[in-house]
Backbone as JSON, one array per atom type, in Angstrom:
{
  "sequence": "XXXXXXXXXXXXXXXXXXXXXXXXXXXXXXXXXXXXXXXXXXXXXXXXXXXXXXXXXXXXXXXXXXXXXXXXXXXXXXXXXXXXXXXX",
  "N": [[-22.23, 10.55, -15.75], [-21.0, 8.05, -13.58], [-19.93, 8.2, -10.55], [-16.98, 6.97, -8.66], [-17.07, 5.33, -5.93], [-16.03, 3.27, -4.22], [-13.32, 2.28, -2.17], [-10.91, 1.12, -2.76], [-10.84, 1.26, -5.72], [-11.0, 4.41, -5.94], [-8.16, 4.38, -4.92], [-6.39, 3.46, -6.46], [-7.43, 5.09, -8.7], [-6.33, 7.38, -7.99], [-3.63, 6.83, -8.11], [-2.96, 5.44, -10.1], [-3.63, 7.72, -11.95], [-1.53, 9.77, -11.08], [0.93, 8.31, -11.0], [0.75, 8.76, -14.15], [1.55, 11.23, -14.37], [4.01, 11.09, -13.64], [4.98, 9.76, -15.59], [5.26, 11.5, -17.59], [6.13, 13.61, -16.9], [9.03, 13.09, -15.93], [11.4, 14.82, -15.72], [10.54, 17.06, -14.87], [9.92, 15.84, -11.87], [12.19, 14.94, -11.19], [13.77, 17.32, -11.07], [12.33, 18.96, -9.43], [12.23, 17.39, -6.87], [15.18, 17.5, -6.59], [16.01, 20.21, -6.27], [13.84, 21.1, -3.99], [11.32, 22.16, -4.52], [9.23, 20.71, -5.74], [6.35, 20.58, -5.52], [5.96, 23.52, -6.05], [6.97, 23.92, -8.61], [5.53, 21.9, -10.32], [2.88, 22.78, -10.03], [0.64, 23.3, -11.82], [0.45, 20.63, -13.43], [-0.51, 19.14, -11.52], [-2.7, 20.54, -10.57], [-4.4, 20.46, -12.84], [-4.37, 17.34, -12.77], [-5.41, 16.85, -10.29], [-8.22, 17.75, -10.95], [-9.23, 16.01, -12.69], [-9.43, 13.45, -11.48], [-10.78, 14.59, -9.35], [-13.16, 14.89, -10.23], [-14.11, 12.27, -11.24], [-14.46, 11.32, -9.11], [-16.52, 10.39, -5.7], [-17.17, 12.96, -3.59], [-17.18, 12.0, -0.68], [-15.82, 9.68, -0.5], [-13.26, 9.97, -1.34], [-12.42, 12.29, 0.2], [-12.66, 10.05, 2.32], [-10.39, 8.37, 2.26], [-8.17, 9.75, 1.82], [-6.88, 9.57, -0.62], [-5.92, 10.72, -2.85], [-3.6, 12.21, -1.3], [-2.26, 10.67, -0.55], [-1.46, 9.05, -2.79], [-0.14, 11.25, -3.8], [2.13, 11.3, -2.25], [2.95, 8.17, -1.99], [3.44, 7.67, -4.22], [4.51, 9.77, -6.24], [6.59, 11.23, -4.65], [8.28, 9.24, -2.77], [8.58, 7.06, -4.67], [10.69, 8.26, -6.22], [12.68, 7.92, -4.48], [15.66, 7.78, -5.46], [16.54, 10.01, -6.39], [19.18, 12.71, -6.28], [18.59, 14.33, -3.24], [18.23, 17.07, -1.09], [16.15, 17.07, 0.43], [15.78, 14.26, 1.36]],
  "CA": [[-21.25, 9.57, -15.38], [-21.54, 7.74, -12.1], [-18.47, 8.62, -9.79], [-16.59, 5.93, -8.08], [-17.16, 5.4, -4.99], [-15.43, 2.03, -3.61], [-12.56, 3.24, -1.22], [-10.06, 0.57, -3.06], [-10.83, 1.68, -6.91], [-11.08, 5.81, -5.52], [-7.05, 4.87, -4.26], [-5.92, 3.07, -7.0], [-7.06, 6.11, -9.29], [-5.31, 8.49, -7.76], [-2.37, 6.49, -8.51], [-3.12, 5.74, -11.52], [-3.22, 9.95, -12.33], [-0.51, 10.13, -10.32], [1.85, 7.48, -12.5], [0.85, 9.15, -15.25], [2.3, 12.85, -13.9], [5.3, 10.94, -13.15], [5.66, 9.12, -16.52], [5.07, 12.41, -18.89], [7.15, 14.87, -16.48], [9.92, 12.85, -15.14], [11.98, 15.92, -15.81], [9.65, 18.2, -13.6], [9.54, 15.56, -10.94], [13.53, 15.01, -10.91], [14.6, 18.52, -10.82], [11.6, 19.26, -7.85], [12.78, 16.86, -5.75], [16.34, 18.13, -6.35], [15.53, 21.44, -5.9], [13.44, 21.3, -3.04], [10.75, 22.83, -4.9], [8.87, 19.67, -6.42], [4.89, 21.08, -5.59], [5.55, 24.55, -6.99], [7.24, 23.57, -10.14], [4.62, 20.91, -10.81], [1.53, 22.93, -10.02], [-0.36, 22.95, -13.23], [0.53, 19.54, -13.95], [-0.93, 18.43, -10.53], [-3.74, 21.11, -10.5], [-5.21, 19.48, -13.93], [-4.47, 15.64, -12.45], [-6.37, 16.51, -9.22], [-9.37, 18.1, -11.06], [-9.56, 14.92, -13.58], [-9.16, 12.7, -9.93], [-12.5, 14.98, -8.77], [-14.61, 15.27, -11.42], [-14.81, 11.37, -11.56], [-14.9, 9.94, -7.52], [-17.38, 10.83, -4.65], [-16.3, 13.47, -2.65], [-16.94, 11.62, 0.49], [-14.83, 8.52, -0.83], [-12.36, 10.61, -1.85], [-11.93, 12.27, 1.53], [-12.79, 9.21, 3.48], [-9.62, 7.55, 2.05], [-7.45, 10.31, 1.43], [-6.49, 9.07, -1.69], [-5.1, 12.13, -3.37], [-2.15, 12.35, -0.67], [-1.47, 8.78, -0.59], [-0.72, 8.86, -4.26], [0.87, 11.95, -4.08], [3.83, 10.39, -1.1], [3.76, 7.12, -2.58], [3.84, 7.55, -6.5], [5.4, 10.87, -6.38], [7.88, 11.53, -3.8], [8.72, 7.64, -2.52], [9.06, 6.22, -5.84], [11.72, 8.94, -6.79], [13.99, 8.49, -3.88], [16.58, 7.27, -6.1], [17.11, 11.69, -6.85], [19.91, 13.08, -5.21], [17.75, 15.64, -2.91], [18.49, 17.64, 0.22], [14.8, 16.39, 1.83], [16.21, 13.15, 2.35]],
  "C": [[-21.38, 9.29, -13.89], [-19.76, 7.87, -11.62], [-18.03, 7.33, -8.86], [-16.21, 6.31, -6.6], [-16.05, 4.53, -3.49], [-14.13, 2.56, -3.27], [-11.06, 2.78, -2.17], [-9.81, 0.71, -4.59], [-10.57, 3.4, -6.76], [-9.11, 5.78, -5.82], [-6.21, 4.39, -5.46], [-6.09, 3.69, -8.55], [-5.93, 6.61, -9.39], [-4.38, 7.71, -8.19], [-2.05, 6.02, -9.93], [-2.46, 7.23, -12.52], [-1.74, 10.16, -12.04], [0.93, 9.82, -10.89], [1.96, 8.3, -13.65], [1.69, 10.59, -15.03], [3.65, 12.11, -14.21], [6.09, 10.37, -14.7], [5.87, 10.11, -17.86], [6.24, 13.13, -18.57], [8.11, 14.21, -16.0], [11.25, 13.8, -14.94], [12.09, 16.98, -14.78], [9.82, 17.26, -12.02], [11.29, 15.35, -10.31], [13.95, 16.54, -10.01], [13.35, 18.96, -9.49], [12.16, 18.79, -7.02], [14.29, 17.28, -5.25], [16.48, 19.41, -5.87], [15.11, 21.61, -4.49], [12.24, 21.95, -3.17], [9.45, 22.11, -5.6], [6.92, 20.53, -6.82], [4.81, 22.27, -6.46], [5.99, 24.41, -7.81], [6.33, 22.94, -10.66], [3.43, 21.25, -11.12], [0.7, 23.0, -10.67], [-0.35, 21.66, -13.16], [-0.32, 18.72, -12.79], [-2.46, 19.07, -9.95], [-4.69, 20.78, -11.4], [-5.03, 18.22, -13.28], [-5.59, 15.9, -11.29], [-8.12, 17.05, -9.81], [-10.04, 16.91, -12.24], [-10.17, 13.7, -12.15], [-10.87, 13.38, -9.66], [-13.42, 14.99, -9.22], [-14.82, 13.33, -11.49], [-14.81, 10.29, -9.9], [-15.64, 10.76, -6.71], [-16.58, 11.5, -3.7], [-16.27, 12.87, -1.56], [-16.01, 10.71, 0.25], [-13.41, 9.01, -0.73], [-11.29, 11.37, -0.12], [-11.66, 11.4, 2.72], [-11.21, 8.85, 3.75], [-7.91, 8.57, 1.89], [-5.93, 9.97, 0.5], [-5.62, 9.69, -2.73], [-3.46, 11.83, -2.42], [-1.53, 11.47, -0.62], [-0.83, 9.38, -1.43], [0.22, 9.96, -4.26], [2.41, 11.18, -3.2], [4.13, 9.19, -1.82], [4.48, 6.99, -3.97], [5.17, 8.71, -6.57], [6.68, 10.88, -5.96], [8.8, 9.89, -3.78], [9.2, 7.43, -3.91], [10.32, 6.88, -7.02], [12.22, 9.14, -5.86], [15.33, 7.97, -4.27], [17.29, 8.59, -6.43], [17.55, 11.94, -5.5], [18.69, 14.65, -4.34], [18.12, 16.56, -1.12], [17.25, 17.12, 1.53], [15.33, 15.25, 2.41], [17.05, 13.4, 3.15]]
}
């Protein structure tokens, strides 16, 4: 399989993956954010998404763009500040 390289398909993975975390677990991603605890409750669920995420883009792409963390702040966190949470 050829790995994707292009900086603007690499970012729009990750968010992709990232959506999908959010649309299976919205449970896990609620009560994290409430909590204060969101990464270590999640960590399987985000330790399989990031190794699906690596196994199919170029590691340099991947780092160039830091595409992973995007998606994690925007998809993840951002798009659930509607949960009551102490971070905000």
């Amino acid at each position: 399989m050829t790995r994707i390289a292009d900086p603007e398909r690499v970012l729009r993975l990750a968010r992709a993956v990232v959506s999908d975390i959010v649309m299976y677990h919205p449970d896990l991603v609620r009560d994290g954010l409430a909590n204060d605890d969101l990464f270590e409750r999640m960590a399987s669920e985000l330790a399989e998404a990031r190794e699906y995420f690596d196994e199919r883009v170029e590691e340099r792409a991947a780092h160039a763009t830091n595409a992973w963390n995007r998606a994690l702040v925007d998809v993840l966190v951002y798009r659930s500040k509607h949960v009551r949470s102490r971070i905000w």
